[in-house]
C-alpha atoms as an extended CHARMM CRD file, in Angstrom:
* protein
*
       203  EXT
         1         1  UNK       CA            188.4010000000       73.6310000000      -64.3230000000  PROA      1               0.0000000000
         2         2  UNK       CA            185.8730000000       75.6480000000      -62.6690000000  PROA      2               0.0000000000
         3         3  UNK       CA            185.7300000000       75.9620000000      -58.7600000000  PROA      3               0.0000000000
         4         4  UNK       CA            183.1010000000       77.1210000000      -57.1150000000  PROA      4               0.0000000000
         5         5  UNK       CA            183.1740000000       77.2470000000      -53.0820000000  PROA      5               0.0000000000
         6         6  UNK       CA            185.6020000000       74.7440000000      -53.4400000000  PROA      6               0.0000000000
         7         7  UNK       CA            183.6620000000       72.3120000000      -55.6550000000  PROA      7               0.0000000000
         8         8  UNK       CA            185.0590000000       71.6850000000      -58.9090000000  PROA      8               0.0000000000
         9         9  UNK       CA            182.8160000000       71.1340000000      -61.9290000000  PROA      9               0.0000000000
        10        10  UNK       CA            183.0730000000       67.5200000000      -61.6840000000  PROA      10              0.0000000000
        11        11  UNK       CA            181.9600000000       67.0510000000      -58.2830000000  PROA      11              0.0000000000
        12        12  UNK       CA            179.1900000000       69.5640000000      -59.0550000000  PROA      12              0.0000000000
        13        13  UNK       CA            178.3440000000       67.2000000000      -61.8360000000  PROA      13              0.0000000000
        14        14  UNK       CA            178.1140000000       64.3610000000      -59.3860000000  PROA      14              0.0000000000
        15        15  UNK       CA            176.5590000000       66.2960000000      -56.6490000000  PROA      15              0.0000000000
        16        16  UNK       CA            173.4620000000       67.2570000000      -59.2200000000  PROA      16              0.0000000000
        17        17  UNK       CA            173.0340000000       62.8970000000      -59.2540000000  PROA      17              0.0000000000
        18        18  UNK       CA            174.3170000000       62.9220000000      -55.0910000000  PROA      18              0.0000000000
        19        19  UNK       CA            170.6790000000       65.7140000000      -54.6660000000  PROA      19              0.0000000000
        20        20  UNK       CA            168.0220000000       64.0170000000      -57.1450000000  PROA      20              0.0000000000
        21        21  UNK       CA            168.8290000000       60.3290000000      -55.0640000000  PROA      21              0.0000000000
        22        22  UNK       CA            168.3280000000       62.2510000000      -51.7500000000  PROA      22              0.0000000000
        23        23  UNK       CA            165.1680000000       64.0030000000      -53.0160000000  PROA      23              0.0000000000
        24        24  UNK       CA            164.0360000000       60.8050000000      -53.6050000000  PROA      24              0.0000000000
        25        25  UNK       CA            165.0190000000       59.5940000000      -49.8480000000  PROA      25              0.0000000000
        26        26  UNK       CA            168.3400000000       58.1910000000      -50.7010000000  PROA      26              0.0000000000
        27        27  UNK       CA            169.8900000000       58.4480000000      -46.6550000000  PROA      27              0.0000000000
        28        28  UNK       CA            173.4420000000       57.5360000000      -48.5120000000  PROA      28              0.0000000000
        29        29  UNK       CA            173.3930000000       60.0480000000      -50.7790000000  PROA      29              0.0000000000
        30        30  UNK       CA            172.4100000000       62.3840000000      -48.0190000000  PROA      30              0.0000000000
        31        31  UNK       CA            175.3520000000       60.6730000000      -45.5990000000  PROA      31              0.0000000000
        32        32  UNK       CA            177.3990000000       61.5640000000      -48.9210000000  PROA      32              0.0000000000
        33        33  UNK       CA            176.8010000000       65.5000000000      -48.9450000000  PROA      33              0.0000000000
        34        34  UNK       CA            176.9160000000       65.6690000000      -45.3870000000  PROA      34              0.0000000000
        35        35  UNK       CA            180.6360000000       64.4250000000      -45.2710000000  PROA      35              0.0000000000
        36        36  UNK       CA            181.5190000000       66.5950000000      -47.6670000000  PROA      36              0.0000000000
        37        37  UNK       CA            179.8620000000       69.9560000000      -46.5430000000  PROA      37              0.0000000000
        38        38  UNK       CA            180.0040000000       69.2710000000      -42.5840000000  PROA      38              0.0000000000
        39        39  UNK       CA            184.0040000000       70.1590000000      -41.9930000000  PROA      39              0.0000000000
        40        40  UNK       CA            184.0170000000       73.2190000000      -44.3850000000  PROA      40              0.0000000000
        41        41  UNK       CA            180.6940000000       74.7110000000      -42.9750000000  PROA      41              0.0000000000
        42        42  UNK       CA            181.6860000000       74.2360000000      -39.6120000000  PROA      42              0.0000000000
        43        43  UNK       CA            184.6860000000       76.1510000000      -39.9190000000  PROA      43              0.0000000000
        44        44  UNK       CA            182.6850000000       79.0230000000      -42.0280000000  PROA      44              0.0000000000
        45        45  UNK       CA            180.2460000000       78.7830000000      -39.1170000000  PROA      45              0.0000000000
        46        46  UNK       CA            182.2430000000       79.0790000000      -36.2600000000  PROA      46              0.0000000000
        47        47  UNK       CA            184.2030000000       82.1200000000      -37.6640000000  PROA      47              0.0000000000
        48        48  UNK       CA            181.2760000000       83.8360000000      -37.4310000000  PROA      48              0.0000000000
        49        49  UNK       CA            179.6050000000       82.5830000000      -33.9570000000  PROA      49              0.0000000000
        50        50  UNK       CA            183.1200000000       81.4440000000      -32.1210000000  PROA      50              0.0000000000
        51        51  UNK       CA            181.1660000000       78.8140000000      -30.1470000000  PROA      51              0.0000000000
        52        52  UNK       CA            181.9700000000       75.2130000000      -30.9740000000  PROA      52              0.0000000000
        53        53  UNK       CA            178.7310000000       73.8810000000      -29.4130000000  PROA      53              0.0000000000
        54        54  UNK       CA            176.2630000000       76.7130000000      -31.1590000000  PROA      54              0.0000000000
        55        55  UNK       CA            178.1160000000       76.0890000000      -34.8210000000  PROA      55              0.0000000000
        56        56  UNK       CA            177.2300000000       72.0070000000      -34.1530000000  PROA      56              0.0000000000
        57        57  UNK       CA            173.6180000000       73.5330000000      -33.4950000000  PROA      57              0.0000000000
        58        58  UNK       CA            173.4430000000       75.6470000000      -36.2900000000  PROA      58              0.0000000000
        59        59  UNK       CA            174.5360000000       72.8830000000      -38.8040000000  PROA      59              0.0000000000
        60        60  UNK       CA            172.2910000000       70.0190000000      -36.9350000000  PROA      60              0.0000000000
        61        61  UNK       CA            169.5920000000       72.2460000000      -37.8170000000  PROA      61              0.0000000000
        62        62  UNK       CA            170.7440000000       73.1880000000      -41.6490000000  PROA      62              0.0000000000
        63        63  UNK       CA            171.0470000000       69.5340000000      -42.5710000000  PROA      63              0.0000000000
        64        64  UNK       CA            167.9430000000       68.6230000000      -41.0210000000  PROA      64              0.0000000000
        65        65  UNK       CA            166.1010000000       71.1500000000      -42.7290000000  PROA      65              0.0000000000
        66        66  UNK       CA            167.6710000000       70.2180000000      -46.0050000000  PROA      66              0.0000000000
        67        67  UNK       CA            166.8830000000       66.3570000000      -45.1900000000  PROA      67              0.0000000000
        68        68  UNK       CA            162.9360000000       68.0770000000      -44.3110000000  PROA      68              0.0000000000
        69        69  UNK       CA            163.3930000000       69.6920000000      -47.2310000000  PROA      69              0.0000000000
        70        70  UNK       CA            164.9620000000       67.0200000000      -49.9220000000  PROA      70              0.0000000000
        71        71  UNK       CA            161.7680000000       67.2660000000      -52.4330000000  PROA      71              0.0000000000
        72        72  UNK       CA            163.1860000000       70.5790000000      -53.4600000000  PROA      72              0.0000000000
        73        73  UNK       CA            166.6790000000       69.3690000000      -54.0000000000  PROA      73              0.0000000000
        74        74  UNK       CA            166.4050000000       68.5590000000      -57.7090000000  PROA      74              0.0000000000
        75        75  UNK       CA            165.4540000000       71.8670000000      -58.6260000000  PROA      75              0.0000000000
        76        76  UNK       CA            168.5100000000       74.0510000000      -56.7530000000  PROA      76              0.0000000000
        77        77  UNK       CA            171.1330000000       74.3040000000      -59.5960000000  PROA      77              0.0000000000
        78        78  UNK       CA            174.2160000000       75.6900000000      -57.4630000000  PROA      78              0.0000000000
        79        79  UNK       CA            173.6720000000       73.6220000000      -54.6400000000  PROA      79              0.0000000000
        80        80  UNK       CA            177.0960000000       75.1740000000      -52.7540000000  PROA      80              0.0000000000
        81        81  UNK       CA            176.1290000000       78.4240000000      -52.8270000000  PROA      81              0.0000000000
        82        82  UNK       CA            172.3780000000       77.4800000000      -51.1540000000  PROA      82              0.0000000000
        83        83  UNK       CA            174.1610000000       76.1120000000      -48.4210000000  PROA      83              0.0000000000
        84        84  UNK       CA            176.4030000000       79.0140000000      -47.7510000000  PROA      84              0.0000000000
        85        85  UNK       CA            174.2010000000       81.1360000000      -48.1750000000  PROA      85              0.0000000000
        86        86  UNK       CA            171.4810000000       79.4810000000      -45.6910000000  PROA      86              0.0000000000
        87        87  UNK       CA            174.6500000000       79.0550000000      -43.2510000000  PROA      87              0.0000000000
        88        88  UNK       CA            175.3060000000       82.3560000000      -43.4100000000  PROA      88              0.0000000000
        89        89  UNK       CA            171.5990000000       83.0880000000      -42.3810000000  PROA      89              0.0000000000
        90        90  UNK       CA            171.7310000000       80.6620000000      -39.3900000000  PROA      90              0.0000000000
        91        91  UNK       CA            174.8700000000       81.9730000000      -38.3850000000  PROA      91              0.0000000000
        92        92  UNK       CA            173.5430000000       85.6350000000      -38.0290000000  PROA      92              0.0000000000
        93        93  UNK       CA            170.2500000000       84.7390000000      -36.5940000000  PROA      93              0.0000000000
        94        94  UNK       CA            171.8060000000       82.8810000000      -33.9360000000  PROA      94              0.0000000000
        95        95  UNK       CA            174.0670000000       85.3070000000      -33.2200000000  PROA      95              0.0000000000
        96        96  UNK       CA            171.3100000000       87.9770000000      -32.8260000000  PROA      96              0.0000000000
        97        97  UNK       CA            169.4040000000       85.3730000000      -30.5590000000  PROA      97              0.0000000000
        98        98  UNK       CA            173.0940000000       85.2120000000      -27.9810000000  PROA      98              0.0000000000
        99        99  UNK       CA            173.1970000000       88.3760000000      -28.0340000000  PROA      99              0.0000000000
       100       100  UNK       CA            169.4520000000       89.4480000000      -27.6040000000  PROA      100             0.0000000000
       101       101  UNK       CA            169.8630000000       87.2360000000      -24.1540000000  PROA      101             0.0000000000
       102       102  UNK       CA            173.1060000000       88.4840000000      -23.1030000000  PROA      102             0.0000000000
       103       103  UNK       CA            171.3690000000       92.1520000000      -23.5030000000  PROA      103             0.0000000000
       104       104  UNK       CA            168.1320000000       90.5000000000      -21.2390000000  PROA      104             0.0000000000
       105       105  UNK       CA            170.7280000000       89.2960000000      -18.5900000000  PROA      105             0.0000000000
       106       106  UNK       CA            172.5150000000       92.7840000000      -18.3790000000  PROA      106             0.0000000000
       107       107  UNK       CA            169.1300000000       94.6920000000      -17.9570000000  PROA      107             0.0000000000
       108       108  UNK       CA            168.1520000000       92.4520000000      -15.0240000000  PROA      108             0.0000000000
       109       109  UNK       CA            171.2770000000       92.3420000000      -13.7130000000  PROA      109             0.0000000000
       110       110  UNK       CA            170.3180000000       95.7050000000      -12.8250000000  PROA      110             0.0000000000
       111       111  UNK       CA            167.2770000000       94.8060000000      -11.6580000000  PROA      111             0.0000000000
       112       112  UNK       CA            168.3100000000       91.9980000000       -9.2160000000  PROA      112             0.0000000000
       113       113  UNK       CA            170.4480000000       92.9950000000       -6.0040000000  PROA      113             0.0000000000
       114       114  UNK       CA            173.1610000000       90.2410000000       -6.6240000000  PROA      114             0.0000000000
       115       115  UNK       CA            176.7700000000       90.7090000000       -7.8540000000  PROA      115             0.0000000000
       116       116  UNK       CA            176.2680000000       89.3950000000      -11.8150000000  PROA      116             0.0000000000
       117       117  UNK       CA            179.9230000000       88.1290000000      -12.6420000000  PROA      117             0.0000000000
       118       118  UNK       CA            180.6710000000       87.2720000000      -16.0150000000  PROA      118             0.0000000000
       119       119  UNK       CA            181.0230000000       83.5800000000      -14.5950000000  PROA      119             0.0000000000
       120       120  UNK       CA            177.5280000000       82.8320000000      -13.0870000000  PROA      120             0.0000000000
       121       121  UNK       CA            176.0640000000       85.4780000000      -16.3710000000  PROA      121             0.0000000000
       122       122  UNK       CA            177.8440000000       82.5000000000      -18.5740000000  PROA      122             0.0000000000
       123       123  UNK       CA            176.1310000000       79.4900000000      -15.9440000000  PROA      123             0.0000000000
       124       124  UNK       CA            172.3440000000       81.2550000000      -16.3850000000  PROA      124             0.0000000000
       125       125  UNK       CA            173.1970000000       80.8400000000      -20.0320000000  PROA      125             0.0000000000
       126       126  UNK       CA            174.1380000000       77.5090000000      -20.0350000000  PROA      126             0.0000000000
       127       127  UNK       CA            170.7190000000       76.7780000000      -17.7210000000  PROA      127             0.0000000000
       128       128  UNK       CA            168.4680000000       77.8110000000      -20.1780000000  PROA      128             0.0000000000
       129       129  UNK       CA            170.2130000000       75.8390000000      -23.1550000000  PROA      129             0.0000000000
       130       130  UNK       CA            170.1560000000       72.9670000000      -20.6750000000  PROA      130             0.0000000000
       131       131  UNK       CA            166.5970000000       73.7420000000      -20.3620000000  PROA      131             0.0000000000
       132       132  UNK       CA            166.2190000000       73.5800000000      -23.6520000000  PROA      132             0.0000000000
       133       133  UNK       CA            167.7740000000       70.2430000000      -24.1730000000  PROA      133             0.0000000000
       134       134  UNK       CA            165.3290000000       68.8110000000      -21.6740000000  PROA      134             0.0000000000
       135       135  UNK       CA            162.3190000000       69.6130000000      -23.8520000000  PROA      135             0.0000000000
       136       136  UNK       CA            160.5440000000       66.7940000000      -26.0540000000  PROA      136             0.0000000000
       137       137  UNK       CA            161.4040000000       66.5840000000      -29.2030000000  PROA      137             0.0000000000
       138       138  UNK       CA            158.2690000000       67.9990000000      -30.3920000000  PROA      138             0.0000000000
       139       139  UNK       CA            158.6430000000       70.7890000000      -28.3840000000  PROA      139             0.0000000000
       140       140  UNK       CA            162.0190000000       71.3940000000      -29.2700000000  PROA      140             0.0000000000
       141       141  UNK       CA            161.4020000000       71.1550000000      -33.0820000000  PROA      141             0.0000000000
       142       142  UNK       CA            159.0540000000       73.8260000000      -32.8630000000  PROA      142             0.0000000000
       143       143  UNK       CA            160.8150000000       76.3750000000      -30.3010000000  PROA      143             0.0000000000
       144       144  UNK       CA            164.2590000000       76.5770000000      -32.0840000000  PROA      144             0.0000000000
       145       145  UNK       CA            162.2410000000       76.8290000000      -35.6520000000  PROA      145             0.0000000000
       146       146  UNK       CA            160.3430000000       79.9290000000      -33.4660000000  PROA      146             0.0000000000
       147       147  UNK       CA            162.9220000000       81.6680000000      -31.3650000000  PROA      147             0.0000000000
       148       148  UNK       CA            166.1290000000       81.1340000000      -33.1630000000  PROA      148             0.0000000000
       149       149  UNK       CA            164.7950000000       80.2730000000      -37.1780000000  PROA      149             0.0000000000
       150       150  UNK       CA            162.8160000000       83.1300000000      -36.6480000000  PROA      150             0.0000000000
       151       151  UNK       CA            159.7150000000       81.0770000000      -38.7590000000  PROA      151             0.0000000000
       152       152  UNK       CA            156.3680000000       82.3320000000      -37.8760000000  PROA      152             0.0000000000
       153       153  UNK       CA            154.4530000000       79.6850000000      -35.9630000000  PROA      153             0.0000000000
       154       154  UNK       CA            151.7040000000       79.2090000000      -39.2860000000  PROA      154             0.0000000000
       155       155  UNK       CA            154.8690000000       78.8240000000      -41.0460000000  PROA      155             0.0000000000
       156       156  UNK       CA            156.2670000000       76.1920000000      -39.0380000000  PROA      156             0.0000000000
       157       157  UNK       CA            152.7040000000       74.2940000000      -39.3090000000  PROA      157             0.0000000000
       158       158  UNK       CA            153.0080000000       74.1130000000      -42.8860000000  PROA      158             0.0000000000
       159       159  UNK       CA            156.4900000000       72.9620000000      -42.5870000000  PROA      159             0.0000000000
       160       160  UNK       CA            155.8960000000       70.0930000000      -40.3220000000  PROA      160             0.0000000000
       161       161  UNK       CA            152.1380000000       69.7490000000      -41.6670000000  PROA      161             0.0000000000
       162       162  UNK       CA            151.1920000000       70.0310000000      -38.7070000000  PROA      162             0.0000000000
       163       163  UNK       CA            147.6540000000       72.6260000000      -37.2800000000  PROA      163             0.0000000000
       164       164  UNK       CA            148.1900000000       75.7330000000      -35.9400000000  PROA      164             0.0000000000
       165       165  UNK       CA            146.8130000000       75.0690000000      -32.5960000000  PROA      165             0.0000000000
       166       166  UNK       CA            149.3700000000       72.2650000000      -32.0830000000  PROA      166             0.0000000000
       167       167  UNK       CA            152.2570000000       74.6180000000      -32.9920000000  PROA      167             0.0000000000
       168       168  UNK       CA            150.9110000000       77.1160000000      -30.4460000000  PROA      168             0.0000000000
       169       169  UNK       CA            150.3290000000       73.8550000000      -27.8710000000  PROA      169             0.0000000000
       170       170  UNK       CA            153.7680000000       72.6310000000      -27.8000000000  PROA      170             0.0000000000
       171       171  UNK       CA            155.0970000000       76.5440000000      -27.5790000000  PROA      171             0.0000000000
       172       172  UNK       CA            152.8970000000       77.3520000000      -24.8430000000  PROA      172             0.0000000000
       173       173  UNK       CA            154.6590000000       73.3020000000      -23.2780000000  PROA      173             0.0000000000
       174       174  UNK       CA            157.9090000000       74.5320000000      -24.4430000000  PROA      174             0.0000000000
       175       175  UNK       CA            157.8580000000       77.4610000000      -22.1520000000  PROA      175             0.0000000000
       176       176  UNK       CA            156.4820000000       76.0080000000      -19.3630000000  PROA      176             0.0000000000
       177       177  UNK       CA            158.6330000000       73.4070000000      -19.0450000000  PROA      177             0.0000000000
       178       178  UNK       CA            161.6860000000       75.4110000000      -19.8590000000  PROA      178             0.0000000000
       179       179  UNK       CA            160.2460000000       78.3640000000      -16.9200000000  PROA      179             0.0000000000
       180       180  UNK       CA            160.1350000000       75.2630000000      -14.7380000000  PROA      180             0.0000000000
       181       181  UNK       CA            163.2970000000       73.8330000000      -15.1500000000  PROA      181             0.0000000000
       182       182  UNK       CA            165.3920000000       77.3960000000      -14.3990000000  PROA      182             0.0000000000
       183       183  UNK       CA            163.4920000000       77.3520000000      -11.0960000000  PROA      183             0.0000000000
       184       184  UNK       CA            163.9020000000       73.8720000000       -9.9330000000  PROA      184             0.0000000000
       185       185  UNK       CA            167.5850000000       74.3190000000      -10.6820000000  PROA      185             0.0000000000
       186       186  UNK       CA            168.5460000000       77.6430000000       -9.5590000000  PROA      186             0.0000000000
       187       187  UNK       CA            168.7790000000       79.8670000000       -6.5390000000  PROA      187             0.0000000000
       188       188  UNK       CA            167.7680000000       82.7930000000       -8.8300000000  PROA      188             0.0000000000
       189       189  UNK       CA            164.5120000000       80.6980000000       -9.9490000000  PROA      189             0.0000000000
       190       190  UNK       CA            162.2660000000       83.9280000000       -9.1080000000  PROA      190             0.0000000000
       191       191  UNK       CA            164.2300000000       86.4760000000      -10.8360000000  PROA      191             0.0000000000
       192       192  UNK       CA            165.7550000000       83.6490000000      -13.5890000000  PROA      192             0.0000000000
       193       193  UNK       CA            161.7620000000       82.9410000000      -14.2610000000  PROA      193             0.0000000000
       194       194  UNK       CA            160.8840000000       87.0620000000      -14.4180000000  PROA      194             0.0000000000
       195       195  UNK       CA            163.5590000000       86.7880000000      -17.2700000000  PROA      195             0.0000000000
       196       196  UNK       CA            162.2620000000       84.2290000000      -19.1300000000  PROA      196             0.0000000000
       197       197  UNK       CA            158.9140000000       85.5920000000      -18.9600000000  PROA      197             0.0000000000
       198       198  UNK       CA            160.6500000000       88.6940000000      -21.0060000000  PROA      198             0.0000000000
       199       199  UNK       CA            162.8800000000       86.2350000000      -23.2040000000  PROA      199             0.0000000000
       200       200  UNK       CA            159.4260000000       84.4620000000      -24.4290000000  PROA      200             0.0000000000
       201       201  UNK       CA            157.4400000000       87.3510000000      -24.9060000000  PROA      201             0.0000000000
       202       202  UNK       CA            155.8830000000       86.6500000000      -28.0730000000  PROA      202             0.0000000000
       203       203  UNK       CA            156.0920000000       89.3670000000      -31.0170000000  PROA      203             0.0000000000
C-alpha cells in the first residue's frame, strides 16, 4: 500500500470524495480534513517556528484560506503534499516576519537610551501582537494577508472581492489603530510608535 505523507492510498481515495463535498461547502467534510491534518501540521509547523501560539496562527490562517479557497479543491490531485507544501511557506514567511521585528527592536534599542533586556524586548513583542488582536476583523483579515502572507494589497482585493481602495482603507485603519494601541499601553509609546512607523513602512 502506498503512503504518502502518511496517507495511505485508501484514505487518499476517500479524501478525493472528503475535497469535492467541501468545494461544494460541505462544513463536515471540511471539520473531517481538519481533524485529520491539524495534529500532524502542527507538529511540522512548530519544528520549524518553536512558538506554540505562532504555529496555531499559521494553521488558523492555512485552513481558512483553504475553506476561502474550497472551489479549487476538486482540481488538486495530491492534496497532502499542497498542504505541506503551503505549511512550509507559512512557516518560513512567518519566521522572516519574527525575525524582521526582532532585527527593528535591536536597531532602536540603540536608538533609545533605556536598558533593552531580553524580557521587556519579548513584552514590546507581545504588545504589538496584542495590538493586533484588537483590530476588527476586517482589518485584521487584510493586515496578516499584507504583512505576514506577503499578498500584494490588489491581490488581496481579488481574494476577498473586495476594491482596492477598501484594501488600502482598512490598512491605513489597521495601522492606526495598532500605532494607537502601543501608545496608550506603554511607557515607550513615543519611541514604541517611531518603531512601528518603520515596521509599516510600506514596500
Amino acid at each position: 500500500m502506498c503512503f504518502i505523507y502518511g496517507v495511505s492510498a485508501n484514505q487518499t481515495y476517500n479524501e478525493k470524495e472528503l475535497l469535492s463535498r467541501i468545494a461544494e461547502g460541505d462544513e463536515q467534510a471540511f471539520a473531517a480534513i481538519f481533524d485529520q491534518y491539524y495534529p500532524l501540521l502542527f507538529t511540522y509547523v512548530n519544528r520549524i517556528i518553536q512558538s506554540t501560539p505562532e504555529t496555531e496562527s499559521i494553521l488558523q490562517d492555512i485552513f481558512m484560506k483553504i475553506w476561502q479557497g474550497r472551489e479549487t479543491l476538486q482540481f488538486v490531485e495530491r492534496f497532502s503534499p499542497y498542504l505541506w507544501v503551503m505549511s512550509r511557506h507559512h512557516a518560513l514567511n512567518a519566521m522572516r516576519n519574527l525575525a524582521r521585528r526582532s532585527a527593528l527592536l535591536d536597531d532602536f534599542a540603540r536608538q533609545v537610551p533605556v536598558v533593552e533586556t531580553e524580557e521587556t524586548r519579548e513584552w514590546h513583542l507581545s504588545l504589538i501582537d496584542q495590538a493586533i488582536k484588537q483590530l476588527p476583523e476586517h482589518c485584521r483579515q487584510v493586515w496578516i494577508m499584507n504583512r505576514v502572507n506577503k499578498m500584494k494589497q490588489a491581490e488581496i482585493a481579488a481574494a476577498l472581492g473586495i476594491a482596492l481602495p477598501t484594501v488600502k482603507k482598512y490598512m491605513q485603519q489597521a495601522i492606526g489603530l495598532i500605532t494607537q494601541y502601543v501608545k496608550d499601553h506603554s511607557s515607550l509609546g513615543l519611541a514604541i510608535t517611531l518603531l512601528l512607523s518603520l515596521f509599516f513602512e510600506k514596500k
